[in-house]
N, CA, C and O atoms as a MOPAC input file, in Angstrom:
PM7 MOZYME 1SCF
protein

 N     12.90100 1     1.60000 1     2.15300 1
 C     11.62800 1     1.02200 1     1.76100 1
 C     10.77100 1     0.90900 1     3.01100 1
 O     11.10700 1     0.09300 1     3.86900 1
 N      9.96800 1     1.46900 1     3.13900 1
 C      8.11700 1     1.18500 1     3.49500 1
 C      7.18600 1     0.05200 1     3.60800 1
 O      6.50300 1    -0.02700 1     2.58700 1
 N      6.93200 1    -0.78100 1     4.40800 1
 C      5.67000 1    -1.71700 1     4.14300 1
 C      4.44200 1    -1.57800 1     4.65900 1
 O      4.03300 1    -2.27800 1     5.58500 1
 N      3.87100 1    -0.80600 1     4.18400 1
 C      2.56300 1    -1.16900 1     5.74900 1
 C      1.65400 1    -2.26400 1     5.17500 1
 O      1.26000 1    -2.72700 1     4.10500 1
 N      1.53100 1    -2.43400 1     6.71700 1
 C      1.10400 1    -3.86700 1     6.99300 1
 C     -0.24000 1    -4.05100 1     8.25800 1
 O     -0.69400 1    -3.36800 1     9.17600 1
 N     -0.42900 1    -5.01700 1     7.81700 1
 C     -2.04900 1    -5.22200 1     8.97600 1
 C     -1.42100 1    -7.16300 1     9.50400 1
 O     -1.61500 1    -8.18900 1     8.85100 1
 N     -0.76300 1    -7.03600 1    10.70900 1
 C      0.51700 1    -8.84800 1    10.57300 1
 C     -1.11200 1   -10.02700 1    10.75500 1
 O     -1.13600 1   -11.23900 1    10.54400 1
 N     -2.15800 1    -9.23400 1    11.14900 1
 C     -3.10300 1   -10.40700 1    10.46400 1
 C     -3.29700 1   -10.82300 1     9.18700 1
 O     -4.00100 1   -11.80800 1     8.96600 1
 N     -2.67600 1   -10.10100 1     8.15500 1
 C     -3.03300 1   -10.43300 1     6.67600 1
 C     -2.23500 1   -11.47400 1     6.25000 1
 O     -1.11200 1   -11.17600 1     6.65600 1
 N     -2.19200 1   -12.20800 1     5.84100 1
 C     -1.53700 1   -13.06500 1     5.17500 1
 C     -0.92200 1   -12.83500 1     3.56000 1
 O      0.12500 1   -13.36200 1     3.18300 1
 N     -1.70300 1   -12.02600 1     2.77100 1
 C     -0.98700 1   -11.30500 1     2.08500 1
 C      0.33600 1   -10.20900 1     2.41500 1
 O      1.10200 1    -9.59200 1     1.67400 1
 N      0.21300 1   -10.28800 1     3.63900 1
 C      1.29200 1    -8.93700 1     3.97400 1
 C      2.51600 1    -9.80200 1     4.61700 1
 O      3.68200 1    -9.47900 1     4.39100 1
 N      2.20100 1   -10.85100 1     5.38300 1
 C      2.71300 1   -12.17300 1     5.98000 1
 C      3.98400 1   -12.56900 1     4.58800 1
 O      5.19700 1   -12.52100 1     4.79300 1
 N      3.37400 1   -12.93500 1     3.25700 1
 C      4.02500 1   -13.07200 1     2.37600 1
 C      4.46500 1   -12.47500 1     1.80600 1
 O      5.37200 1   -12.99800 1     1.15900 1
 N      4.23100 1   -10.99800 1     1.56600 1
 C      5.22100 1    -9.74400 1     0.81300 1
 C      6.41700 1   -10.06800 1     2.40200 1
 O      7.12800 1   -11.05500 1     2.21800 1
 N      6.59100 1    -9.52100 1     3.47500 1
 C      7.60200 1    -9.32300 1     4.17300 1
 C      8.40900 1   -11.05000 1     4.05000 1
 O      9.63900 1   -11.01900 1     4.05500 1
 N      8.04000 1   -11.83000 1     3.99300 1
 C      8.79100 1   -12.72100 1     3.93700 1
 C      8.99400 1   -13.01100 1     2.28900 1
 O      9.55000 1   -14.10900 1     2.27800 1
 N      8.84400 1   -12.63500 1     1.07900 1
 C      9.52600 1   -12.20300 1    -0.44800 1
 C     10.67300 1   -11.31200 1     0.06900 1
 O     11.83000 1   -11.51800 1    -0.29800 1
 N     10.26500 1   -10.06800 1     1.14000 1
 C     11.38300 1    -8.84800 1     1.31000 1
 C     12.58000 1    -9.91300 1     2.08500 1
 O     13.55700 1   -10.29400 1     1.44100 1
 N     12.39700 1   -10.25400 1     3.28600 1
 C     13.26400 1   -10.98300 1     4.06500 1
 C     14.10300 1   -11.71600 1     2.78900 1
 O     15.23500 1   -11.27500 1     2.58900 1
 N     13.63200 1   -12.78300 1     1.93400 1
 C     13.92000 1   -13.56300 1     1.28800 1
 C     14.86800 1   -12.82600 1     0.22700 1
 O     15.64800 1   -13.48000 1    -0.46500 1
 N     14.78000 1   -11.66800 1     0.14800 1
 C     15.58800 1   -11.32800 1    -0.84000 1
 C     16.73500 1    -9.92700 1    -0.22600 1
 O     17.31200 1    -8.96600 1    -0.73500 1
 N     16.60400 1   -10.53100 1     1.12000 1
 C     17.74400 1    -9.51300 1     1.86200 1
 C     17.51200 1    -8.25800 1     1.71400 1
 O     18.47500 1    -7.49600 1     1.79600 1
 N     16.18900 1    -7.72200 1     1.45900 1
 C     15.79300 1    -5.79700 1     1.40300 1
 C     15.86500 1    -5.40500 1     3.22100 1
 O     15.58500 1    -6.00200 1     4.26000 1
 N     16.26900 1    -4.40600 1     2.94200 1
 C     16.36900 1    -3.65800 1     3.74300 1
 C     14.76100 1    -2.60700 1     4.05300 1
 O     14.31000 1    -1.93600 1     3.12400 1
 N     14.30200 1    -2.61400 1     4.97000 1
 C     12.46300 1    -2.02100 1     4.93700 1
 C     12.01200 1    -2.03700 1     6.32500 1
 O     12.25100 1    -2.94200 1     7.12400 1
 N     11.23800 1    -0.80500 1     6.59800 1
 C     10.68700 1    -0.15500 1     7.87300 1
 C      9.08400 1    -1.09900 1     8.10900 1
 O      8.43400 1    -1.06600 1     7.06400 1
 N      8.54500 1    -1.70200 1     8.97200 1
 C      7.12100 1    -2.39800 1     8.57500 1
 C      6.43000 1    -0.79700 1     9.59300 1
 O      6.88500 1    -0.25600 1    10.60100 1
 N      5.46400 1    -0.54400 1     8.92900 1
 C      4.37500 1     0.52700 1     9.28500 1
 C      3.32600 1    -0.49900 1     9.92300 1
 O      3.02700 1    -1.42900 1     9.17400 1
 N      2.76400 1    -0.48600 1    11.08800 1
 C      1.42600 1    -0.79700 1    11.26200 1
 C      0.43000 1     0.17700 1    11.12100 1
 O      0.08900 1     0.99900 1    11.97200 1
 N     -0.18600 1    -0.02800 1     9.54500 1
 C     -1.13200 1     1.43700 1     9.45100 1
 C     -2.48800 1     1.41500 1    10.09400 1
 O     -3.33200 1     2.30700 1    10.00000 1
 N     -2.58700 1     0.37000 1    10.71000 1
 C     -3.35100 1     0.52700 1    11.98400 1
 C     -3.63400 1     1.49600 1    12.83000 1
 O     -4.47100 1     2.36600 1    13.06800 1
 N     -2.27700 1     0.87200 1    13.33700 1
 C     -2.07100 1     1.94000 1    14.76500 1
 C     -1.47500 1     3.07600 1    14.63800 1
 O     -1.28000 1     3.76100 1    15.64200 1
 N     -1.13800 1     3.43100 1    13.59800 1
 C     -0.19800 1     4.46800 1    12.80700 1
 C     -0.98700 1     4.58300 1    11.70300 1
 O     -0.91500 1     3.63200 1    10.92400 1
 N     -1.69200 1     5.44300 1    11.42300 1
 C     -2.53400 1     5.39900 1    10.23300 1
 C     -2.05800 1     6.48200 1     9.71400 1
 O     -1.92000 1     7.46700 1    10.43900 1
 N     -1.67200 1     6.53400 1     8.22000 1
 C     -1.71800 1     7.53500 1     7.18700 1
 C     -2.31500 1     8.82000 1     7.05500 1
 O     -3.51300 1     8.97700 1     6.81700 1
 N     -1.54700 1     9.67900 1     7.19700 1
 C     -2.28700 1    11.36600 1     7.06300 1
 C     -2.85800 1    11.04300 1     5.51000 1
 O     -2.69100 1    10.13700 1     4.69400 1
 N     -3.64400 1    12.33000 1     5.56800 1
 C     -4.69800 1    12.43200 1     4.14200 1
 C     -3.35000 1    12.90400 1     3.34500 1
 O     -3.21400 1    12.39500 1     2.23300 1
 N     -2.23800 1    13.90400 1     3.82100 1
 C     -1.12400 1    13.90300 1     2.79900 1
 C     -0.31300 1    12.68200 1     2.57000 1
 O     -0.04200 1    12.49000 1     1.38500 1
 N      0.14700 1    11.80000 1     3.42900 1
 C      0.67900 1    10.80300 1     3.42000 1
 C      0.21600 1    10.10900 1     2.17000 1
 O      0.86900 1     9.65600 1     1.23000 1
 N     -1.54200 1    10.15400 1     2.48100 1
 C     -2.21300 1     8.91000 1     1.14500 1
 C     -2.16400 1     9.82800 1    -0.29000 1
 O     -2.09500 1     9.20200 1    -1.34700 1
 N     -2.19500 1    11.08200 1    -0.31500 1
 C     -2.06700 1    11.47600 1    -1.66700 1
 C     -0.33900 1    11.13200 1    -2.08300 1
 O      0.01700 1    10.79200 1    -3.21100 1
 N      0.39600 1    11.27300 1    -1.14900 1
 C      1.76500 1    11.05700 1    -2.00100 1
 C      1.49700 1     9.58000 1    -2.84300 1
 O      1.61500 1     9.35700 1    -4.04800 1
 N      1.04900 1     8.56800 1    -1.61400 1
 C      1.29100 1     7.10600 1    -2.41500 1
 C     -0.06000 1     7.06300 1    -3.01200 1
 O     -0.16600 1     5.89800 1    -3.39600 1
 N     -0.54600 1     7.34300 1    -3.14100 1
 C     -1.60600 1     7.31300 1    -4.44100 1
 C     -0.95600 1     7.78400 1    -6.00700 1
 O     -1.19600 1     7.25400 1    -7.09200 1
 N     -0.01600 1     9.01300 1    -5.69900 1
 C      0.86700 1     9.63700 1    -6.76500 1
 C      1.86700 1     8.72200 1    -7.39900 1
 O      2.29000 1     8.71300 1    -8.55500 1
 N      2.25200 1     7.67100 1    -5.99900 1
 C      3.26800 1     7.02400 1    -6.33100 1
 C      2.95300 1     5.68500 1    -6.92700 1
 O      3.83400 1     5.09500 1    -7.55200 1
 N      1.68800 1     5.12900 1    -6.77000 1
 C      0.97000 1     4.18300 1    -7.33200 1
 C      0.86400 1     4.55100 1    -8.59100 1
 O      1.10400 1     3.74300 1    -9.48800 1
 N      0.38200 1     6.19300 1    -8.92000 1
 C     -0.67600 1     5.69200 1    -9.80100 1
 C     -2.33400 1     5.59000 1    -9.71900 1
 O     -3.08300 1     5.57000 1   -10.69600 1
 N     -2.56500 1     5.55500 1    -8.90000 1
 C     -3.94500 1     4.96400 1    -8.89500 1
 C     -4.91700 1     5.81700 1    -7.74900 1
 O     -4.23400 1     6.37700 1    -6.89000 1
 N     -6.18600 1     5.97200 1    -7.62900 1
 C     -6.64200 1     6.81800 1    -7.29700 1
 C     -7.47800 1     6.17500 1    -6.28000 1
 O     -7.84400 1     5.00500 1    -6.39400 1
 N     -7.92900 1     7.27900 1    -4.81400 1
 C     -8.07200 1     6.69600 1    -3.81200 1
 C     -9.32800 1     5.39800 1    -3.64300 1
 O     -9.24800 1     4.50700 1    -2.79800 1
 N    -10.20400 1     5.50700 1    -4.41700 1
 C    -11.63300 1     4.34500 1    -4.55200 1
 C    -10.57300 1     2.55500 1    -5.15000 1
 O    -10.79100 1     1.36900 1    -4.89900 1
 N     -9.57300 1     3.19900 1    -5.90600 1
 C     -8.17300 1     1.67400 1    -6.47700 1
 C     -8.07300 1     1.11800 1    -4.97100 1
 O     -8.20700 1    -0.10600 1    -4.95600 1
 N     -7.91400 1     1.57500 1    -3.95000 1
 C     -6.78000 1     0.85900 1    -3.14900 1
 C     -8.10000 1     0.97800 1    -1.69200 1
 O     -7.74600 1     1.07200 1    -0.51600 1
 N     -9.32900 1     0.94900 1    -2.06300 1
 C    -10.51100 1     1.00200 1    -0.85500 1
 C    -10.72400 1    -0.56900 1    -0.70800 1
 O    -10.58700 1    -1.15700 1    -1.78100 1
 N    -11.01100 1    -1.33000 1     0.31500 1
 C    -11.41600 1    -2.61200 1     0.89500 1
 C    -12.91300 1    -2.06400 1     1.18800 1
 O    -13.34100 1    -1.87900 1     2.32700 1
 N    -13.70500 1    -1.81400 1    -0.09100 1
 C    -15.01900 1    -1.63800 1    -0.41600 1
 C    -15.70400 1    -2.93200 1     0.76800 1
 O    -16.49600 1    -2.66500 1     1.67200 1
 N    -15.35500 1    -3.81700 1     0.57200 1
 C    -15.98600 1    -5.06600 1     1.25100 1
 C    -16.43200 1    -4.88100 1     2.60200 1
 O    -17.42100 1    -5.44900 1     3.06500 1
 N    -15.39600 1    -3.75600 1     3.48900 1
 C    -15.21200 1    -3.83600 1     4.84100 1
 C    -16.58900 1    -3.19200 1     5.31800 1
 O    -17.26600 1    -2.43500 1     4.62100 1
 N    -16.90000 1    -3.60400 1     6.60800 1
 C    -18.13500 1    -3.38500 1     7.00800 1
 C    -18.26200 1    -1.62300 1     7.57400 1
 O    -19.29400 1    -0.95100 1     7.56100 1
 N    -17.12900 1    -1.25600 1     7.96200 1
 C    -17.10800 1     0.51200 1     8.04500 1
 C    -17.19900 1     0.99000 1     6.30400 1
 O    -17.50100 1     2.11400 1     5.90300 1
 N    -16.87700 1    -0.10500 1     5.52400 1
 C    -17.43300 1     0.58000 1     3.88100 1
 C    -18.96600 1     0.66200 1     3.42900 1
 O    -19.49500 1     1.45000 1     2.64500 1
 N    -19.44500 1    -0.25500 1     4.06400 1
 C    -20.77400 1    -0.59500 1     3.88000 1
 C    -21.04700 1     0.72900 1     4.71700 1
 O    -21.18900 1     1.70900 1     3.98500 1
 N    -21.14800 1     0.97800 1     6.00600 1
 C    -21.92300 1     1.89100 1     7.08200 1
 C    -21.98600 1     3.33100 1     5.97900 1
 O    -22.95800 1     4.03800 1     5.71200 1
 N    -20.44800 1     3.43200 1     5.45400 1
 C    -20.18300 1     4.77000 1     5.45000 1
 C    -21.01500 1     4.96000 1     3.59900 1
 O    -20.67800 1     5.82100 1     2.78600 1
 N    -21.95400 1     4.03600 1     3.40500 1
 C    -22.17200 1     3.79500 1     2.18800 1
 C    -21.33300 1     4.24400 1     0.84600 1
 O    -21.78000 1     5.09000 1     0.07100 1
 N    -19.97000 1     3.53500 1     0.64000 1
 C    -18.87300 1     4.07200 1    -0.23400 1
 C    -19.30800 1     3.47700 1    -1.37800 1
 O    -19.04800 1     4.14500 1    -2.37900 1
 N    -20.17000 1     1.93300 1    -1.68300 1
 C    -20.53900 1     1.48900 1    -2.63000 1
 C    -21.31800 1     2.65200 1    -3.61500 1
 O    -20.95400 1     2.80500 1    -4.78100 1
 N    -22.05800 1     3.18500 1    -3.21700 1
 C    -23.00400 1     4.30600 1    -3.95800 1
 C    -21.72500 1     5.76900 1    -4.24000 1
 O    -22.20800 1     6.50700 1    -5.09800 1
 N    -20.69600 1     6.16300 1    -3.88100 1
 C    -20.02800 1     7.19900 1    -3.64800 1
 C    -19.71800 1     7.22600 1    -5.13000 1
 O    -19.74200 1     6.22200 1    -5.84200 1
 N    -19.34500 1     8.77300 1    -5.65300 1
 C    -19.32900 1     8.90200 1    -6.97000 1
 C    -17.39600 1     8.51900 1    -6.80700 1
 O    -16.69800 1     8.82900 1    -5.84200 1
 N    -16.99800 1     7.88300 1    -7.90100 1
 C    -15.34900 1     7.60800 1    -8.68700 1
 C    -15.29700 1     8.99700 1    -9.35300 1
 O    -15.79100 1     8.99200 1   -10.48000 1
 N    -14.91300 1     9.95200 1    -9.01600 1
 C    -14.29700 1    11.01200 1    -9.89700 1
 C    -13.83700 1    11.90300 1    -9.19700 1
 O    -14.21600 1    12.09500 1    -8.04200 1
 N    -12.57500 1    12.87200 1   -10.02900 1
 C    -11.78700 1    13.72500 1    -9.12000 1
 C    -12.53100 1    14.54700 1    -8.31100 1
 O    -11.70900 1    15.04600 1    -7.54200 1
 N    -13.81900 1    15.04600 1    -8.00600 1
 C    -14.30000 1    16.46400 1    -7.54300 1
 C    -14.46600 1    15.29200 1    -6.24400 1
 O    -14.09600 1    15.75700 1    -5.16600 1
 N    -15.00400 1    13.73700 1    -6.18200 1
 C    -14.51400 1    13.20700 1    -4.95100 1
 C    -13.66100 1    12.41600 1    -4.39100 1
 O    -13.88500 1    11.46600 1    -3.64100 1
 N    -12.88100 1    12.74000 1    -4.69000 1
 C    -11.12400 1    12.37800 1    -4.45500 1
 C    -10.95000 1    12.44700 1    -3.12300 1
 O    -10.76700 1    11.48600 1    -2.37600 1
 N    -11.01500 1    13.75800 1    -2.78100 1
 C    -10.81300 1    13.94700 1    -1.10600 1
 C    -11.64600 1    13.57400 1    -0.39000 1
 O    -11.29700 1    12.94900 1     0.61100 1
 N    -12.79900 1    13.77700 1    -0.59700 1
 C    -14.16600 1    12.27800 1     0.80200 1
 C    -13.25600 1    10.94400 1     0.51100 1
 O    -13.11300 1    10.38900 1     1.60100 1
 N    -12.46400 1    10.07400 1    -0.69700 1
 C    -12.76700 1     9.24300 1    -0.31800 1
 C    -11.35100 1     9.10200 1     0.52300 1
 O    -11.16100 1     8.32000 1     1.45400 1
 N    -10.19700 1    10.24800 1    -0.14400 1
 C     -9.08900 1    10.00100 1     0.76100 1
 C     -9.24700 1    10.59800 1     2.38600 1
 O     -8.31700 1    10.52100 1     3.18900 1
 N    -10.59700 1    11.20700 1     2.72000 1
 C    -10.56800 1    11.79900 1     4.58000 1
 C    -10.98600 1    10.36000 1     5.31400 1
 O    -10.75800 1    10.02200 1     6.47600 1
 N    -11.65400 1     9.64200 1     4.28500 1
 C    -12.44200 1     8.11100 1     4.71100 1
 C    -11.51000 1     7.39300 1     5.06600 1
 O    -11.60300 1     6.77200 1     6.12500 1
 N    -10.12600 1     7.28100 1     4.08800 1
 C     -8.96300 1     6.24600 1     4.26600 1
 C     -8.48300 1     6.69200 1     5.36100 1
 O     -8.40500 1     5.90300 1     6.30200 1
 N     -7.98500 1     8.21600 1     5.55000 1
 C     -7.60400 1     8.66300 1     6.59600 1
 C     -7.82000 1     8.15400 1     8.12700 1
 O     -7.11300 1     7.66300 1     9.00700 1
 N     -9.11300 1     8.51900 1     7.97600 1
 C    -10.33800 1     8.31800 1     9.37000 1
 C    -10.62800 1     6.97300 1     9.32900 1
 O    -11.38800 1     6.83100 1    10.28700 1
 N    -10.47800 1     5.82800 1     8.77100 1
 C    -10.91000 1     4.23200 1     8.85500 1
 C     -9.48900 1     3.70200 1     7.57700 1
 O     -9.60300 1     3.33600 1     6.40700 1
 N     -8.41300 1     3.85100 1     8.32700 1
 C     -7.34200 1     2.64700 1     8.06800 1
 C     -7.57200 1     1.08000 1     7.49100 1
 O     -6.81600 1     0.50900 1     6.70400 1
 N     -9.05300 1     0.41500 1     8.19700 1
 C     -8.82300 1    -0.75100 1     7.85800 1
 C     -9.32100 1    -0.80600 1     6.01000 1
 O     -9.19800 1    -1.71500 1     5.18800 1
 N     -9.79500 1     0.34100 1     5.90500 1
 C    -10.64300 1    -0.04400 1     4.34700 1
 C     -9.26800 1     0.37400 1     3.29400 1
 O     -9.57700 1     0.61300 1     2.12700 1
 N     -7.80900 1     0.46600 1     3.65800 1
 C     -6.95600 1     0.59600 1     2.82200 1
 C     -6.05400 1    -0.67300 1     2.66900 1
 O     -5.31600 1    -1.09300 1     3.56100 1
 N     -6.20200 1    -1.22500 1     1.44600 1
 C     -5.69700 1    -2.35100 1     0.47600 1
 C     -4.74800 1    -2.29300 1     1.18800 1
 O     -4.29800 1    -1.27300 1     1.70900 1
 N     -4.13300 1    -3.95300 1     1.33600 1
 C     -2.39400 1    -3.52700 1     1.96300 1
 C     -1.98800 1    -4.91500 1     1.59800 1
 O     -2.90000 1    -5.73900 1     1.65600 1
 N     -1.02200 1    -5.27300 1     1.29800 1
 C      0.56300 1    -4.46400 1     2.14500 1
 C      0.81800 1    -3.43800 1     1.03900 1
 O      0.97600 1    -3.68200 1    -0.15700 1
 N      0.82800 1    -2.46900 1     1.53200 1
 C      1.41300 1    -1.28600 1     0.29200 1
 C      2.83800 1    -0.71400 1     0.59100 1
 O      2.99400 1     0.05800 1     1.53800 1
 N      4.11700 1    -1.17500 1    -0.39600 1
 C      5.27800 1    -1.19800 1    -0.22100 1
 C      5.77600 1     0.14600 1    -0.99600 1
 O      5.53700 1    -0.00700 1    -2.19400 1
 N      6.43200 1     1.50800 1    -0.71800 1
 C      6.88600 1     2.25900 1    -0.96600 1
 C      8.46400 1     2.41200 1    -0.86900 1
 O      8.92500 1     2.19900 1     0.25300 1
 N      9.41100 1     2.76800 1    -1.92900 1
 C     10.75000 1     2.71300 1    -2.06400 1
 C     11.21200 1     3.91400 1    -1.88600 1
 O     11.14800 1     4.71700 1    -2.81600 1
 N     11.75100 1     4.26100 1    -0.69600 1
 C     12.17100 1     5.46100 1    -0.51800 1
 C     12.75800 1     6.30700 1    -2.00200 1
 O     13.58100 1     5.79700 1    -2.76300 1
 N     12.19800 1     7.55600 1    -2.18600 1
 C     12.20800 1     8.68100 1    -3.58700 1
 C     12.04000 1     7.32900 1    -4.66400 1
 O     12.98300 1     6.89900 1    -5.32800 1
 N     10.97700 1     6.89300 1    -4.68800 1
 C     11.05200 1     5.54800 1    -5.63500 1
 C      9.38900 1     5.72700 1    -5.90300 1
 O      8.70200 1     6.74300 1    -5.79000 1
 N      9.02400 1     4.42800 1    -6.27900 1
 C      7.49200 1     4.02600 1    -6.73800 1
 C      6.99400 1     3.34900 1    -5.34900 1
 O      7.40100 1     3.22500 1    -4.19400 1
 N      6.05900 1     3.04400 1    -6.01000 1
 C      5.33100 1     2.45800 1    -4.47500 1
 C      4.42800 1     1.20100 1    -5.57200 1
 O      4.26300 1     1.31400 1    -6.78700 1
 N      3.96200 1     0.06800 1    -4.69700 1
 C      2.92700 1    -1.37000 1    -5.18200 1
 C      2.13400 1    -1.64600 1    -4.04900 1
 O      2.46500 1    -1.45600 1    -2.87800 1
 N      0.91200 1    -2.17300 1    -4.52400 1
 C     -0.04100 1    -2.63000 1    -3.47200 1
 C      0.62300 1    -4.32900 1    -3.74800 1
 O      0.51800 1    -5.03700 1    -4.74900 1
 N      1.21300 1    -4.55900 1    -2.62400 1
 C      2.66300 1    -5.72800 1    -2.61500 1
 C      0.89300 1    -7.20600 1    -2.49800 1
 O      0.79900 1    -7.68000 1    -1.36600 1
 N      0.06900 1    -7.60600 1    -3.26600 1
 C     -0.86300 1    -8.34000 1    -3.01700 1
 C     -0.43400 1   -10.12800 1    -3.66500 1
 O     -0.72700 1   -11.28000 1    -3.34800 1
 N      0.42100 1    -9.43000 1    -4.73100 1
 C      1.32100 1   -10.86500 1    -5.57700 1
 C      2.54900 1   -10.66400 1    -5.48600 1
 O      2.81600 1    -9.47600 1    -5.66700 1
 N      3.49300 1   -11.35200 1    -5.26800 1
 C      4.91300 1   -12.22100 1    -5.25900 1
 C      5.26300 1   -11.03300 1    -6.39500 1
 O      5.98400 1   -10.07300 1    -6.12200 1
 N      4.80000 1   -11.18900 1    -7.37800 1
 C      5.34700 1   -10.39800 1    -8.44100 1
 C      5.57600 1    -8.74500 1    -8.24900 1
 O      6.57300 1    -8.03400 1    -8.38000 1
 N      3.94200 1    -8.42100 1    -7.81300 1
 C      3.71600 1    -6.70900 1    -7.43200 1
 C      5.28200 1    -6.86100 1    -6.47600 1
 O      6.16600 1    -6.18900 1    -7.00600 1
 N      5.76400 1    -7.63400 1    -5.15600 1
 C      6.93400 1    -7.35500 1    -4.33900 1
 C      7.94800 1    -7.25400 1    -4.76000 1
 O      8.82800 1    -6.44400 1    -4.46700 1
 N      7.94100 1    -8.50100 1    -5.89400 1
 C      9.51600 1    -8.40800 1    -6.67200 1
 C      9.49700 1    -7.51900 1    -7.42800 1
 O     10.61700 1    -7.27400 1    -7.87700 1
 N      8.22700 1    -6.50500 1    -8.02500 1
 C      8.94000 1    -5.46200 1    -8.80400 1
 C      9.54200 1    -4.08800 1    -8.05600 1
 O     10.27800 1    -3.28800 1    -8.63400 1
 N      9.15800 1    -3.97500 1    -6.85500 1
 C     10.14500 1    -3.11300 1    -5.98100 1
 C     11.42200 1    -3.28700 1    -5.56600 1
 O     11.93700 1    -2.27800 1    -5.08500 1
 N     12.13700 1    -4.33600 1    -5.60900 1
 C     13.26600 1    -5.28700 1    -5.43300 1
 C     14.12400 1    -4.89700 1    -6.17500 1
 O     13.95100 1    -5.38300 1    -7.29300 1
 N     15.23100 1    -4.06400 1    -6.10700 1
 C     16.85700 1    -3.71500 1    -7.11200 1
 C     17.35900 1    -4.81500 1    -7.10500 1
 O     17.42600 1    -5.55500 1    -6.12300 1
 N     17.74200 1    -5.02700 1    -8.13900 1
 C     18.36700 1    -6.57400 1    -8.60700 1
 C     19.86300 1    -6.56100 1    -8.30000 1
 O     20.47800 1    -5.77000 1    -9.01400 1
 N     20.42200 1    -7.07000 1    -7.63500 1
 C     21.47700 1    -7.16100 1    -7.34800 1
 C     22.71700 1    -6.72200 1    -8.21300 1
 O     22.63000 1    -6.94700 1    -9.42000 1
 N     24.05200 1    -6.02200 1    -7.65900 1
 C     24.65400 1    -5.78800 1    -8.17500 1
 C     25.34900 1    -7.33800 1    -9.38700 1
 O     25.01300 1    -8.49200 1    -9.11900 1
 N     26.28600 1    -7.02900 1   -10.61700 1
 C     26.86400 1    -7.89100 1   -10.63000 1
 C     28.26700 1    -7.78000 1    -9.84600 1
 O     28.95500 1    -6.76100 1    -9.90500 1
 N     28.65600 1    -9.01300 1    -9.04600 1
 C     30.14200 1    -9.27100 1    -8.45300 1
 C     31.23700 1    -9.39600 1    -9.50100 1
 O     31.08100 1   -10.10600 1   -10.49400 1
 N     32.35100 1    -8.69800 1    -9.27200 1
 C     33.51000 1    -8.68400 1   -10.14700 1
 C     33.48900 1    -8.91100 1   -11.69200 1
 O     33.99700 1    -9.85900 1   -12.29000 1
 N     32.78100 1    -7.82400 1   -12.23900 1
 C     32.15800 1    -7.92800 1   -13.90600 1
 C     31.19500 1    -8.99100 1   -14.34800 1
 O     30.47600 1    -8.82400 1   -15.33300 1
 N     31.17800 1   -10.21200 1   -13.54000 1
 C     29.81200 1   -10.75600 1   -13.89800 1
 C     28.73800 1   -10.62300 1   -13.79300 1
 O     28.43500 1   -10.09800 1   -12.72100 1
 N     27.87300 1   -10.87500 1   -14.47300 1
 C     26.65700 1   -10.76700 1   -14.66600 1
 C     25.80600 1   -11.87500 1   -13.81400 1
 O     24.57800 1   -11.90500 1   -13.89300 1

């Protein structure tokens, strides 16, 4: 398992400590300083589900410059908005938790974390 993380977020603060808390095993990405290839973001976009304008921090002030508010939502611009995520890291939603050959969650609620979480074996036939 995958987390990337921005350790100023406090949403991301609390997905890794749900992971800690439930003994997962997980790599933390600073996609910061390590930012996501444009292939990287199409896999977990695939693995989400959800398409690159879903997981944009529209709010951020490189969103405003790069005027993304006005940008058309549809596949023919798919790739401007995934070269944008590429090229400006901070406008991508996070903590986004990926399960190795698994699914991936934008980890933002307790819940989105625990649904990446394998539930423990049962010990000696119990449940």
């Amino acid at each position: 398992m995958e987390i990337w993380i921005n350790p100023d977020c406090s949403k991301c603060r609390s997905a890794l400590s749900l992971l800690d808390g439930a003994g997962a095993e997980y790599t933390v990405r600073h996609y910061l300083d390590e930012p996501p290839t444009e292939e990287e973001l199409r896999d977990v976009l695939t693995r989400l589900g959800l398409e690159p304008w879903d997981i944009t921090r529209t709010g951020e002030s490189v969103a405003a410059g790069l005027g993304m508010a006005g940008w058309p939502r549809d596949p023919g611009d798919r790739d401007r908005w995934i070269r944008a995520l590429a090229a400006h890291p901070i406008l991508i939603q996070r903590p986004i938790i990926t399960v190795d050959d698994g699914p991936a969650v934008v980890g933002r609620s307790p819940d989105a974390v625990r649904s990446v979480l394998t539930p423990p074996s049962p010990r000696n036939g119990t449940p």
